[in-house]
PASEBA-1860 file (N, C-alpha, C; in nm, 3 decimals):
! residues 289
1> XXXXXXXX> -0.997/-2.316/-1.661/-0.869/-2.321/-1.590/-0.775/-2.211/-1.643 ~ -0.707/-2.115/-1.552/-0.646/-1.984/-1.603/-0.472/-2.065/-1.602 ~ -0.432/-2.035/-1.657/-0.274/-2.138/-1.676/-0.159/-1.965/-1.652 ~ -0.107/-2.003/-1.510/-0.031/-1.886/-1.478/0.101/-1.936/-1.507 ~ 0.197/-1.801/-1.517/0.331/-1.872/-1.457/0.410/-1.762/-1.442 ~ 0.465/-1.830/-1.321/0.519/-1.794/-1.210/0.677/-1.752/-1.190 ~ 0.771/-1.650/-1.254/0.861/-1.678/-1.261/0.971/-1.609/-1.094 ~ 1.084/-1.618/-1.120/1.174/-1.614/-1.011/1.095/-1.722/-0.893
9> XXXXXXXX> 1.052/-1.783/-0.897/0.966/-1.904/-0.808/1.052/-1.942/-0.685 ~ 1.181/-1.961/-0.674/1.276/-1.972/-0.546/1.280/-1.846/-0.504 ~ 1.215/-1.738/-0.506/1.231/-1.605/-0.421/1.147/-1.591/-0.299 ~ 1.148/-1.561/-0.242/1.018/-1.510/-0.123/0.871/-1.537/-0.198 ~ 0.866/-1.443/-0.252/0.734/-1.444/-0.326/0.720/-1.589/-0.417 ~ 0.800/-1.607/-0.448/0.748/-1.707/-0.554/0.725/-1.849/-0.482 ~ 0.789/-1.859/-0.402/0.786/-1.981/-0.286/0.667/-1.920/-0.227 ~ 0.618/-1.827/-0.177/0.484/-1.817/-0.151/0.335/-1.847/-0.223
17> XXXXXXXX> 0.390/-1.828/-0.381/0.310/-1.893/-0.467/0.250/-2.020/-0.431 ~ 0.368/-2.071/-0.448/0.441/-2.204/-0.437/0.339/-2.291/-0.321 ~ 0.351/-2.234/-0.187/0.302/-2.266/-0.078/0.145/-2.219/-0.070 ~ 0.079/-2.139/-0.121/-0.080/-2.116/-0.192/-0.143/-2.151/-0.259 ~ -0.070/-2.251/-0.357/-0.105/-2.260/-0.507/-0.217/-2.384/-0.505 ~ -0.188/-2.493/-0.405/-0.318/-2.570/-0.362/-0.471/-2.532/-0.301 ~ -0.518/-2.407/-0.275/-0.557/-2.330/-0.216/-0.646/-2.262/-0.315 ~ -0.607/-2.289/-0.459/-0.666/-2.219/-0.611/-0.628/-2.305/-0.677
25> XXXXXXXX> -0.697/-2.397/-0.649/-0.728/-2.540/-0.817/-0.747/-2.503/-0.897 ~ -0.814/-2.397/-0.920/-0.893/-2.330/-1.054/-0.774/-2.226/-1.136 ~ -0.668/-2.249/-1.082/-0.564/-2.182/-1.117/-0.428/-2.299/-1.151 ~ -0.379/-2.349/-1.314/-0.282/-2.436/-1.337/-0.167/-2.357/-1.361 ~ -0.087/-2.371/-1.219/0.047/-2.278/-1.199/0.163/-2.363/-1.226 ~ 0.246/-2.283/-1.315/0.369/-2.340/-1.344/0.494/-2.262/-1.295 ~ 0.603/-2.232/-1.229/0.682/-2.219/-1.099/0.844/-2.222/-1.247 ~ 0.892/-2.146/-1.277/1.012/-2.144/-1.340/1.129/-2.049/-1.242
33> XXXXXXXX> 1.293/-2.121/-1.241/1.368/-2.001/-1.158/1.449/-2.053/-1.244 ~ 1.617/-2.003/-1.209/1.724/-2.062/-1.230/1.740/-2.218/-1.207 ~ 1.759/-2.302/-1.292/1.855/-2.310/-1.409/1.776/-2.325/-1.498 ~ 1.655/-2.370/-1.506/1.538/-2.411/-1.560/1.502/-2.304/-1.633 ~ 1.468/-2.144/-1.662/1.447/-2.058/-1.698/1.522/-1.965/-1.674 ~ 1.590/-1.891/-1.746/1.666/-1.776/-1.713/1.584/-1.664/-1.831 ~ 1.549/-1.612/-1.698/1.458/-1.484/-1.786/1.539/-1.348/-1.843 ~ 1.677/-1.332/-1.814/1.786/-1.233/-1.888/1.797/-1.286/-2.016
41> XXXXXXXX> 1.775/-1.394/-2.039/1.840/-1.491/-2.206/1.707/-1.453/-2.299 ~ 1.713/-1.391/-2.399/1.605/-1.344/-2.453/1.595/-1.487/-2.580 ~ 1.686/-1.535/-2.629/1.619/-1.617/-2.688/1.605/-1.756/-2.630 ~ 1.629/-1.758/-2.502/1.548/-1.917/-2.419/1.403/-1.835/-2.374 ~ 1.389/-1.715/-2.360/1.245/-1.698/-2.315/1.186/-1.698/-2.424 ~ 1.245/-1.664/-2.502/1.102/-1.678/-2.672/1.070/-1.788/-2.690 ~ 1.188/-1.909/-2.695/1.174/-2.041/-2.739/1.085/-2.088/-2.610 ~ 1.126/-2.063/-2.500/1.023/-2.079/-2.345/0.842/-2.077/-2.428
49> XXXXXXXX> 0.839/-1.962/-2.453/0.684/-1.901/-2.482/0.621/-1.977/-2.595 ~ 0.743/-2.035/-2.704/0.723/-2.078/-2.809/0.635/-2.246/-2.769 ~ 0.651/-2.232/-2.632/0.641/-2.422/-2.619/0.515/-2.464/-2.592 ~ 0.503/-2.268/-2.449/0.417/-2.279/-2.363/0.336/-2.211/-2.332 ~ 0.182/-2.192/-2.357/0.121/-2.110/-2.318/0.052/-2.069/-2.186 ~ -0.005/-1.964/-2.166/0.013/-1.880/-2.003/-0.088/-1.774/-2.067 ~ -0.224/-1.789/-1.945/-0.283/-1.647/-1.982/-0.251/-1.526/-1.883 ~ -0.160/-1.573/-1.791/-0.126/-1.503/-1.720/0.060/-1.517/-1.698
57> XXXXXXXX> 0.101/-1.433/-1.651/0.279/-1.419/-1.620/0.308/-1.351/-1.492 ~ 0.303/-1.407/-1.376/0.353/-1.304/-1.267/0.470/-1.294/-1.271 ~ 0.584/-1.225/-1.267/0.710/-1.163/-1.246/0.769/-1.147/-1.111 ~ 0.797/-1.263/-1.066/0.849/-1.216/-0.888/1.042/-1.229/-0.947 ~ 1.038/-1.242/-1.047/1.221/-1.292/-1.077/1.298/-1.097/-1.074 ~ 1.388/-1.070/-1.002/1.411/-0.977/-0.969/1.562/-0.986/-0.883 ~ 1.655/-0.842/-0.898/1.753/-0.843/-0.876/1.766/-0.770/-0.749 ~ 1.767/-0.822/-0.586/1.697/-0.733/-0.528/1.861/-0.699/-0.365
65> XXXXXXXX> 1.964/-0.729/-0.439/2.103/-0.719/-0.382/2.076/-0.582/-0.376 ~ 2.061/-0.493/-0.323/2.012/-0.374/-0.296/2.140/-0.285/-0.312 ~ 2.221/-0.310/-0.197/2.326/-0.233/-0.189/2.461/-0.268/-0.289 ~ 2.485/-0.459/-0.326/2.529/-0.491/-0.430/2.515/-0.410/-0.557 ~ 2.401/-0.377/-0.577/2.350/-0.323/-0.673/2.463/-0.195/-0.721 ~ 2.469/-0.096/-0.654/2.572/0.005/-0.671/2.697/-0.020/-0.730 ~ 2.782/-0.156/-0.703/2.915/-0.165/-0.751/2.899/-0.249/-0.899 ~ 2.736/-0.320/-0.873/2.726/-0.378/-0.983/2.566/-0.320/-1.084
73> XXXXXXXX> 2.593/-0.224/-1.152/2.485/-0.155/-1.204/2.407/-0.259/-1.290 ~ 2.525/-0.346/-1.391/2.502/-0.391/-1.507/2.422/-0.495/-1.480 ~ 2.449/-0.589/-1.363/2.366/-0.725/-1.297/2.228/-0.635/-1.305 ~ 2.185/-0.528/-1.206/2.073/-0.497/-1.155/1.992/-0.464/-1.295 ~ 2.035/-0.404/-1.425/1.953/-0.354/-1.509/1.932/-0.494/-1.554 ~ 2.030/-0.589/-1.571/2.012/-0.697/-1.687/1.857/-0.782/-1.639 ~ 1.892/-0.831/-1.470/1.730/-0.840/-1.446/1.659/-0.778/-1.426 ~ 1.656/-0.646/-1.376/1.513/-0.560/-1.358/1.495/-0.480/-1.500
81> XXXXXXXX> 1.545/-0.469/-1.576/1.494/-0.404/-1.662/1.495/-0.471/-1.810 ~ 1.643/-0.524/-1.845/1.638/-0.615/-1.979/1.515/-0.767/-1.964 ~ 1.531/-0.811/-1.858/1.417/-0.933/-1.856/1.298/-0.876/-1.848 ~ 1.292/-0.785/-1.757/1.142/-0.713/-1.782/1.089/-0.718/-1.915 ~ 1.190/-0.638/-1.997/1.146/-0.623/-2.165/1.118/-0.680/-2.230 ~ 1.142/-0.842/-2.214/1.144/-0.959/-2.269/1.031/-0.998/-2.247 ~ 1.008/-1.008/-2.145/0.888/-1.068/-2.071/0.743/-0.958/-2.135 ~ 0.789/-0.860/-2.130/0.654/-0.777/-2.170/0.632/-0.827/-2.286
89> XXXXXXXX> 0.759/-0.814/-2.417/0.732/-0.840/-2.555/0.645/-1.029/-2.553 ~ 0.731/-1.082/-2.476/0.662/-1.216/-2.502/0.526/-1.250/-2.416 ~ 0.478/-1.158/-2.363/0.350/-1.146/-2.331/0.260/-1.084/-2.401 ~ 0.329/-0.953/-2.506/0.259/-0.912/-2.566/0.197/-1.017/-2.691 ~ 0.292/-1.030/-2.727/0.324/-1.184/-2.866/0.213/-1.276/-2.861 ~ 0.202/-1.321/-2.699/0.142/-1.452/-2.659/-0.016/-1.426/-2.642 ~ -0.070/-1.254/-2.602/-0.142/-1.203/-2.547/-0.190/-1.249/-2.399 ~ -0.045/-1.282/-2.335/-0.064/-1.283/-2.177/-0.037/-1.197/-2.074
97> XXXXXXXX> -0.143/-1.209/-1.968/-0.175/-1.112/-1.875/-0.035/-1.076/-1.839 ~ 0.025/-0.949/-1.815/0.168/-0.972/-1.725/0.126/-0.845/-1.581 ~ 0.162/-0.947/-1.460/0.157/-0.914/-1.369/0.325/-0.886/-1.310 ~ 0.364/-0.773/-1.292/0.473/-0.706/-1.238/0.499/-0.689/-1.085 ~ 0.621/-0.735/-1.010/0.623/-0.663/-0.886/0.770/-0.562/-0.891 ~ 0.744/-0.450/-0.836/0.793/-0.342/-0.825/0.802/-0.295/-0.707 ~ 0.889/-0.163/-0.664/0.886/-0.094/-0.536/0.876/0.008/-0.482 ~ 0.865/-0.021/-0.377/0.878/0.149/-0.291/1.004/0.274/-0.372
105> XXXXXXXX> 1.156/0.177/-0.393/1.231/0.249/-0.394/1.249/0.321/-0.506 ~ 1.110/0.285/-0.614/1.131/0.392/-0.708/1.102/0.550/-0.651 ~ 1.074/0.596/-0.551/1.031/0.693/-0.470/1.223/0.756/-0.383 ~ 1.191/0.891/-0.384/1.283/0.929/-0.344/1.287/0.959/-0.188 ~ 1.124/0.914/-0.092/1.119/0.929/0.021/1.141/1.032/0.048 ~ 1.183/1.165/-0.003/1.159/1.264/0.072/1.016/1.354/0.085 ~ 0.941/1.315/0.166/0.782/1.376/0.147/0.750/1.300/0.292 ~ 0.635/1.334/0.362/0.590/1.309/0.482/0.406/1.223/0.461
113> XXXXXXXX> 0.353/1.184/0.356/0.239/1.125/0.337/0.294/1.039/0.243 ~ 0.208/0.901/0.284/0.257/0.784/0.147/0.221/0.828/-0.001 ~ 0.274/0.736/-0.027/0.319/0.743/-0.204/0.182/0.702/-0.320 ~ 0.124/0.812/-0.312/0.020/0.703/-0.394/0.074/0.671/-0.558 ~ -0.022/0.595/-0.619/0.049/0.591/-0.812/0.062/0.684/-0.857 ~ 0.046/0.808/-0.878/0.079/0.873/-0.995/0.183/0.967/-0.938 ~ 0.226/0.992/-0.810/0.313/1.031/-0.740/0.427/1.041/-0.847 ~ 0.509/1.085/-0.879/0.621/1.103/-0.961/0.757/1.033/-0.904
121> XXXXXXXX> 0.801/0.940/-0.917/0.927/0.827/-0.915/1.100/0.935/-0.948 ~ 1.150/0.895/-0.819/1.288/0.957/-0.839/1.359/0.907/-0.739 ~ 1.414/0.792/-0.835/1.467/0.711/-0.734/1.599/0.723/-0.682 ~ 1.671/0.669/-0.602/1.821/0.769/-0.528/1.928/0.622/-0.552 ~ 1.884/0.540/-0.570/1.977/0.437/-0.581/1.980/0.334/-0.733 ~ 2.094/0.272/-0.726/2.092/0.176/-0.848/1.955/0.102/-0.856 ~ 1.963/0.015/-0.748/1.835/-0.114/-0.743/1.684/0.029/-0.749 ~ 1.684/0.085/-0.728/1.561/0.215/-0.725/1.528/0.226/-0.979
129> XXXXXXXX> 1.674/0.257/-0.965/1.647/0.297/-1.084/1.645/0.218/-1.214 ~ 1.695/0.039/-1.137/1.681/-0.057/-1.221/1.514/-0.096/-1.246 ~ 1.469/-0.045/-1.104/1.332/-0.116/-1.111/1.217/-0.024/-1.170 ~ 1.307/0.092/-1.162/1.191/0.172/-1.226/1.230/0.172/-1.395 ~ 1.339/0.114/-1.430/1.339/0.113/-1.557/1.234/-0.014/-1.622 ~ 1.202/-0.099/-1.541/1.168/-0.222/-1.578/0.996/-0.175/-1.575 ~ 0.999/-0.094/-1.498/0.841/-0.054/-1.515/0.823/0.031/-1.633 ~ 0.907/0.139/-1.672/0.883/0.179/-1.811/0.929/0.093/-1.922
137> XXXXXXXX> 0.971/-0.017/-1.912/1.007/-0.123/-2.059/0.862/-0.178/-2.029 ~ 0.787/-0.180/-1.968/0.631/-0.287/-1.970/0.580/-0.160/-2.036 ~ 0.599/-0.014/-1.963/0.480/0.086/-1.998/0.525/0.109/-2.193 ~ 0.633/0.050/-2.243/0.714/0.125/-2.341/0.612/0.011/-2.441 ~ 0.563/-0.096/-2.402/0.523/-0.245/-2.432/0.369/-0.235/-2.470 ~ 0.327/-0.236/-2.361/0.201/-0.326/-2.328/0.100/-0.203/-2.295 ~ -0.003/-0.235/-2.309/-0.127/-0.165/-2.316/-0.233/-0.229/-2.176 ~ -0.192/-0.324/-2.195/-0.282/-0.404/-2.018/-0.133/-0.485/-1.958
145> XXXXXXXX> -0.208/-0.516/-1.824/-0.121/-0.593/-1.760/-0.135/-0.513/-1.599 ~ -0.038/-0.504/-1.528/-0.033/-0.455/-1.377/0.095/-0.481/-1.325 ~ 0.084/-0.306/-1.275/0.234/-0.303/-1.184/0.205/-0.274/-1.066 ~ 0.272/-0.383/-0.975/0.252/-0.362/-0.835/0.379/-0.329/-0.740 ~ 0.342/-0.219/-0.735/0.476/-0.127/-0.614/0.445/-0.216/-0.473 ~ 0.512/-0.294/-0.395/0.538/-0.289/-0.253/0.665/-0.276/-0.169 ~ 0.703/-0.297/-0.043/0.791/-0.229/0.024/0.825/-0.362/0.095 ~ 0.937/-0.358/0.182/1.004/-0.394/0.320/0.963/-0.528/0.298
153> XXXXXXXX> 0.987/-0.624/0.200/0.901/-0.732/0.214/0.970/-0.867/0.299 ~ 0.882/-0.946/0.310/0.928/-1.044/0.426/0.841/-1.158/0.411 ~ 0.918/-1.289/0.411/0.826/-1.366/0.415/0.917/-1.519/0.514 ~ 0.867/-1.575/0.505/0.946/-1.750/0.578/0.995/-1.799/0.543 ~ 1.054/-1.782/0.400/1.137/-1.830/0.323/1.277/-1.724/0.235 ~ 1.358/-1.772/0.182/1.477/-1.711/0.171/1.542/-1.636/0.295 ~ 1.641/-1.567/0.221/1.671/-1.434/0.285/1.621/-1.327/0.284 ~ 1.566/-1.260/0.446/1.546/-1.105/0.436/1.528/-1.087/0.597
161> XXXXXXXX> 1.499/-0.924/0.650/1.513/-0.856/0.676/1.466/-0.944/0.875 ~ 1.311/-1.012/0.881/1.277/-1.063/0.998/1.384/-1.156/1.063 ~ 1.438/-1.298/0.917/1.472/-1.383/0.949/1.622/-1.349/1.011 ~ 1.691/-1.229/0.938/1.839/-1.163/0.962/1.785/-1.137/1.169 ~ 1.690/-1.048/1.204/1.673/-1.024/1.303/1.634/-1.154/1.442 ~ 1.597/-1.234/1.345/1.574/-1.318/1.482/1.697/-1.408/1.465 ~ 1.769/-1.418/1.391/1.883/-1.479/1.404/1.986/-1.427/1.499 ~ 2.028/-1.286/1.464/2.100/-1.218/1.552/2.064/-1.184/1.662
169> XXXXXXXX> 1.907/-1.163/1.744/1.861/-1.143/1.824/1.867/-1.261/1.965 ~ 1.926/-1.388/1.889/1.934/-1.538/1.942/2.062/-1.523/1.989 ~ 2.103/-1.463/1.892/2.317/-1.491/1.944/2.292/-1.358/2.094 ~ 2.182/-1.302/2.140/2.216/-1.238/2.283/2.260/-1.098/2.278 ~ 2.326/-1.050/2.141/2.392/-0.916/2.165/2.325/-0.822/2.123 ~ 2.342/-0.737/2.174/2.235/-0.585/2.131/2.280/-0.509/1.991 ~ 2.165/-0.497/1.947/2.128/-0.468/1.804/2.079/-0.303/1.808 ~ 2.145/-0.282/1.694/2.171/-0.125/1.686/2.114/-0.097/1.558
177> XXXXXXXX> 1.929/-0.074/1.555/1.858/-0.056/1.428/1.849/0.080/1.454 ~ 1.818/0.120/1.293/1.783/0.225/1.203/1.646/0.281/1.276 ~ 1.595/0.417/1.317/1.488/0.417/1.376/1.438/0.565/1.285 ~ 1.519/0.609/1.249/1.431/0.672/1.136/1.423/0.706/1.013 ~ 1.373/0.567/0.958/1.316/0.542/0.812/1.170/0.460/0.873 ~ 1.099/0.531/0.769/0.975/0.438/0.802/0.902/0.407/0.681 ~ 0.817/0.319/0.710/0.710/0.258/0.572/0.627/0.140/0.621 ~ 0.658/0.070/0.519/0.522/-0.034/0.560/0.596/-0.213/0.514
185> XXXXXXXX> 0.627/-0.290/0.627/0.641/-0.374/0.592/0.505/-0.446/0.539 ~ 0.551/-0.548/0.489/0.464/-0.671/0.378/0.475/-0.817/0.375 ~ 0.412/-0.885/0.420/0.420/-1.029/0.457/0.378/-1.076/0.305 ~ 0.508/-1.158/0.260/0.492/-1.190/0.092/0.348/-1.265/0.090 ~ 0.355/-1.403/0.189/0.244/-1.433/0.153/0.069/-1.367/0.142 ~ 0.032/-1.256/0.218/-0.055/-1.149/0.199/-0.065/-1.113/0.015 ~ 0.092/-1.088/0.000/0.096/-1.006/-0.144/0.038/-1.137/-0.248 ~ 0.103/-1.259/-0.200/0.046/-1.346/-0.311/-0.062/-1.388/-0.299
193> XXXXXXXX> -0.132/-1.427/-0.170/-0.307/-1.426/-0.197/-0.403/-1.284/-0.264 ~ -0.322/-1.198/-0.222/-0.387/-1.055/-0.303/-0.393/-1.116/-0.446 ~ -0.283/-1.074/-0.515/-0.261/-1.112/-0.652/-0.375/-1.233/-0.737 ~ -0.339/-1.320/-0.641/-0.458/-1.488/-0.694/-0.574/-1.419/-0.667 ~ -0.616/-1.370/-0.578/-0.793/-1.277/-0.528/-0.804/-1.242/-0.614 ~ -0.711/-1.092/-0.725/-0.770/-0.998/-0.768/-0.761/-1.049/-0.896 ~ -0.673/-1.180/-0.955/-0.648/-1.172/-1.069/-0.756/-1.209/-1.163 ~ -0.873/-1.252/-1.149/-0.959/-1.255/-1.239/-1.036/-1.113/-1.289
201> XXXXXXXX> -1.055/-1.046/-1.172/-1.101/-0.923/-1.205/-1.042/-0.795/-1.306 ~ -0.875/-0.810/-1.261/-0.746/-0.709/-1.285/-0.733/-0.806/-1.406 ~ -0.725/-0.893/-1.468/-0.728/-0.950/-1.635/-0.846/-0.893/-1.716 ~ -0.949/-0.896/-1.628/-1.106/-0.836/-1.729/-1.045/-0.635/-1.756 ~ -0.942/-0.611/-1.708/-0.926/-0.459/-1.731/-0.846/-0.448/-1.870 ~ -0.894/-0.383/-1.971/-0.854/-0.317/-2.077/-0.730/-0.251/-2.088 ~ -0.673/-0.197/-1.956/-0.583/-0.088/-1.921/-0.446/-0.158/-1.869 ~ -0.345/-0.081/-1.852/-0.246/-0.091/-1.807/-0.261/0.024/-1.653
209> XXXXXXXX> -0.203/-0.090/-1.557/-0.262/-0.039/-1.420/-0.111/-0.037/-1.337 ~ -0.094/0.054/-1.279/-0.004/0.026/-1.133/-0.052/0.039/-1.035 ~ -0.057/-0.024/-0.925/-0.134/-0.044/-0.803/0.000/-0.054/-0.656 ~ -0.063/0.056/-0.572/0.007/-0.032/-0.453/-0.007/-0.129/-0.343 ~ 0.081/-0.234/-0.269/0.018/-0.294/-0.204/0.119/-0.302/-0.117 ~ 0.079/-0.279/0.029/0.169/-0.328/0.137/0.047/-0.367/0.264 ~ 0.098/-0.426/0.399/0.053/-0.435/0.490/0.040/-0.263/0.545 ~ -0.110/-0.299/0.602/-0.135/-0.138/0.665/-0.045/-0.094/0.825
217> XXXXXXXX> -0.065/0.019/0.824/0.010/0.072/0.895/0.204/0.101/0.872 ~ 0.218/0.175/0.930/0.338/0.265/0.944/0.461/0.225/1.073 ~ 0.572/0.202/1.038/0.712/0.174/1.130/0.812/0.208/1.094 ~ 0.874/0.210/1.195/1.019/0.245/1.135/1.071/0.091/1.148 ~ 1.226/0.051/1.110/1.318/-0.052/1.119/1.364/-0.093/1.271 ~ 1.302/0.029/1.366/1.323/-0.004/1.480/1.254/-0.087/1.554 ~ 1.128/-0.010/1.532/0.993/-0.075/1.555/0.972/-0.202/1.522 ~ 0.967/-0.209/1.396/0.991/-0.377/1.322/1.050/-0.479/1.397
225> XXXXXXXX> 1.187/-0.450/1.423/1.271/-0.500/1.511/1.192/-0.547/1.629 ~ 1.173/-0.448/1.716/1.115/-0.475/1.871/0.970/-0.546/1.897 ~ 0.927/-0.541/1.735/0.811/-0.619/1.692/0.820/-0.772/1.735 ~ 0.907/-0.809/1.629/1.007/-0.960/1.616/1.047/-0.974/1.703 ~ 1.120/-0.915/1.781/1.186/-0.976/1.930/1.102/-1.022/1.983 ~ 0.953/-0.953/2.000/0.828/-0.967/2.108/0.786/-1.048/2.056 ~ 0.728/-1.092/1.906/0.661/-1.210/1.927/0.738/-1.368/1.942 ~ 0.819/-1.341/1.902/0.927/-1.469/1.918/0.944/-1.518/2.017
233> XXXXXXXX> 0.931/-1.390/2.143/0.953/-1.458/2.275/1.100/-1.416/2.319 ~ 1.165/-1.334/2.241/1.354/-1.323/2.265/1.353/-1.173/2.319 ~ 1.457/-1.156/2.451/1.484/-1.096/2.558/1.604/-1.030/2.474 ~ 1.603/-0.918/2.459/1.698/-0.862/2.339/1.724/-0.676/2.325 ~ 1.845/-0.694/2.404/1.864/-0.496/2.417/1.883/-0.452/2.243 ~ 1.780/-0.348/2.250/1.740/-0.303/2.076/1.794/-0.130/2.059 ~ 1.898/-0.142/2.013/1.874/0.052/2.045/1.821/0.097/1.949 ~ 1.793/0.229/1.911/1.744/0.289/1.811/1.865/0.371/1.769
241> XXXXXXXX> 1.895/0.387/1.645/2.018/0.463/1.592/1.997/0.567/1.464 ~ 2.058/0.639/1.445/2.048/0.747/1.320/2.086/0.670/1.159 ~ 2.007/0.668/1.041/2.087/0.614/0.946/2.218/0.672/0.920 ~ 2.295/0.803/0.960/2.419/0.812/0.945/2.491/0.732/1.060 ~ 2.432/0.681/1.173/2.529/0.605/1.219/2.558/0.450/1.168 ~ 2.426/0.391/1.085/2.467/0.274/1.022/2.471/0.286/0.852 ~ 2.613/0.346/0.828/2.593/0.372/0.633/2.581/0.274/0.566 ~ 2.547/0.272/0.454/2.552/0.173/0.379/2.515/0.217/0.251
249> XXXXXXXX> 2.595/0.165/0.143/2.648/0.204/-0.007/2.552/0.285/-0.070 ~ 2.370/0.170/-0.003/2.308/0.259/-0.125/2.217/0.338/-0.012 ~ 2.127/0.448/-0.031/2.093/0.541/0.017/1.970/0.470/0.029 ~ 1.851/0.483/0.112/1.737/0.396/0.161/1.632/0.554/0.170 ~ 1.474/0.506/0.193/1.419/0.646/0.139/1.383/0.663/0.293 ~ 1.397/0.757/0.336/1.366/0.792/0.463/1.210/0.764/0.509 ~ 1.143/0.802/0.398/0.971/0.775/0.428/0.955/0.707/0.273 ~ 0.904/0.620/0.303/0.848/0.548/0.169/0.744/0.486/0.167
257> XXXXXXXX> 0.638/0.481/0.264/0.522/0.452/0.271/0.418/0.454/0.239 ~ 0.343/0.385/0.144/0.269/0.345/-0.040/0.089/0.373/0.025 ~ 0.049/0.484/-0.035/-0.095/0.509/-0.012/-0.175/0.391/-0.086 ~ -0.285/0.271/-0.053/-0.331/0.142/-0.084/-0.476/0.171/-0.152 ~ -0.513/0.326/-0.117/-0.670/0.322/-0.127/-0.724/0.263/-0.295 ~ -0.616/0.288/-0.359/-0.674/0.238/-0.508/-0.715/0.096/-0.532 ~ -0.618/0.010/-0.512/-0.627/-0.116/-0.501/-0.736/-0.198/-0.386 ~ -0.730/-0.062/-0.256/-0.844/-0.148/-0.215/-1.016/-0.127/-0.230
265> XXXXXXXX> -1.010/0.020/-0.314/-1.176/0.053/-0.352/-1.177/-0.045/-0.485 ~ -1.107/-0.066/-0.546/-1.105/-0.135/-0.709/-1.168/-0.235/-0.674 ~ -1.053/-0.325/-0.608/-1.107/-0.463/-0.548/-1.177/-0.536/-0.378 ~ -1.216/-0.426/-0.339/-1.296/-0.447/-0.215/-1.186/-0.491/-0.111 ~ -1.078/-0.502/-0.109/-0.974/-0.550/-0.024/-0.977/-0.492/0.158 ~ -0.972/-0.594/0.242/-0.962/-0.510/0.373/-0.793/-0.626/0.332 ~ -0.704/-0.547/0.384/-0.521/-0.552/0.393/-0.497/-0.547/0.551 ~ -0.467/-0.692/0.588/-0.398/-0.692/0.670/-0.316/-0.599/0.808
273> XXXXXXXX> -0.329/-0.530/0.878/-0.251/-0.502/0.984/-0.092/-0.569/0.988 ~ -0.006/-0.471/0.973/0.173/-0.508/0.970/0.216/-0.584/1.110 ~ 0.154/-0.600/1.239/0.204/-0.659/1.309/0.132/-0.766/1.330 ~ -0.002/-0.810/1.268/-0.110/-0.933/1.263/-0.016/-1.049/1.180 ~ 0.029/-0.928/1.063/0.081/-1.056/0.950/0.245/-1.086/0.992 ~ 0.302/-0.976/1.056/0.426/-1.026/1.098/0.424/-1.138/1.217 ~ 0.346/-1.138/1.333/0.367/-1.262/1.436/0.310/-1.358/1.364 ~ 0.195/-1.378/1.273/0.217/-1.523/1.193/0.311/-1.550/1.096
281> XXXXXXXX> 0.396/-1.476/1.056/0.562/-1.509/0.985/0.641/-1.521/1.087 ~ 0.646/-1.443/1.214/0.766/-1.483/1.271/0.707/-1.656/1.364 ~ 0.581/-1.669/1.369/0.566/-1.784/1.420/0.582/-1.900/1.351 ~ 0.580/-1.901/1.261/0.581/-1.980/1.096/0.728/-2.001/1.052 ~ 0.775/-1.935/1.062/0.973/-1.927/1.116/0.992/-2.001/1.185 ~ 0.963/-2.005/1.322/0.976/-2.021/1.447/0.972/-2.162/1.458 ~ 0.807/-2.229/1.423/0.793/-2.332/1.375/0.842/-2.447/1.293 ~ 0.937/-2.395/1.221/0.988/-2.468/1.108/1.109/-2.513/1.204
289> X> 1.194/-2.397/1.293/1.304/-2.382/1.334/1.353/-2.538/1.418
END
């Protein structure tokens, strides 16, 4: 029995855990968020580690106010990068696996082919440069473990990007998306059956790995959009607009779209299609509704 745990667990991802975790018996998952664990407090996570052991640590706990991020630098480092540090050292301590999620926006998007790993990181925003700090406090750390870059993510739970669209798409009025930035959205739950798939294999590695993972294929925010309208079933004037006509604080990467081939020759992976995994989230939404 591999004894994981699971932190930021009320996030997208971690509620996807959450909702998988019956699915892998052979896996004893333990689910920590706020108030219960606060992974910024370095001495409740030692005394945490001190109690409990974990051969594994996924990391979905993350500061991901994007554009917040800018007025508030100090929030975004304290979780993406000071808890990171913590978490590496008390994995190192414990000798547990630590599994990382990370992003697109360490990338500065200006380039016309996706991003593969060793691509060089230059990120344009706060939340960009919190997260890439949190990936060098693991690399500053740890000798094994795995960092996983993905993008645009989305899942049936919390707040983000589908659920904002079919909400507003209901109230009738025409929606004025972003049509050229593109990348690769990611249906969380995809990312968390990946993770449970590969993790026996990606623990037997000696190395410290970054890997990318998103749903295949390429869109813009427009596209996405007119995606969601269609499978939902909602009758909805969509325009397409310039990012200087919709600003916003923090700067977004124009192309940020994550080359997968590593992660999927390593581990034999065929990845999903972006509009296969989006109409079973927006139906799964829909459903609940």
């Amino acid at each position: 029995m591999i004894r994981i745990l699971v932190t930021g667990a009320n996030g997208q991802l971690g509620n996807e855990f959450r909702a998988i975790a019956p699915d892998y018996p052979h896996f004893d998952m333990t689910f920590t968020d706020l108030p219960d664990l606060d992974v910024t407090d370095e001495i409740a996570l030692e005394d945490f580690f001190g109690e409990n052991e974990f051969d594994v640590v996924i990391n979905c706990a993350a500061y991901t106010a994007v554009d917040k991020a800018e007025e508030d630098p100090v929030s975004a480092m304290k979780v993406n990068r000071d808890a990171v540090k913590y978490l590496a050292r008390e994995c190192k301590n414990a000798g547990s696996y630590l599994i990382h999620i990370s992003t697109d926006y360490v990338f500065d998007g200006k380039t016309d082919k996706p991003y593969r790993e060793e691509d060089l990181p230059n990120p344009q925003s706060v939340y960009g440069h919190s997260k890439l700090a949190g990936e060098e406090a693991i690399m500053s750390c740890l000798s094994t473990g795995m960092i996983i870059r993905t993008s645009w993510l989305y899942s049936s739970f919390g707040n983000n990007f589908v659920k904002t669209i079919l909400r507003k798409a209901k109230e009738g009025n025409p929606l004025r998306i972003v049509a050229d930035q593109a990348g690769n959205p990611t249906y969380a739950r995809d990312l968390a059956k990946v993770i449970l798939d590969i993790l026996p294999s990606a623990t037997a590695e000696h190395a410290l790995q970054i890997m990318h993972y998103s749903n295949e294929g390429i869109c813009s925010w427009y596209e996405l959009t007119k995606a969601i309208a269609e499978f939902a079933g909602i009758t909805c004037e969509i325009l397409p607009i310039k990012t200087e006509e919709y600003p916003l604080p923090a700067p977004r990467p124009v192309f940020s779209a994550l080359d997968k081939n590593l992660i999927k020759s390593k581990f034999n992976l065929e990845i999903p299609f972006w509009k296969d995994s989006l109409k079973e989230c927006v139906l799964c939404i829909e459903h609940r509704a």
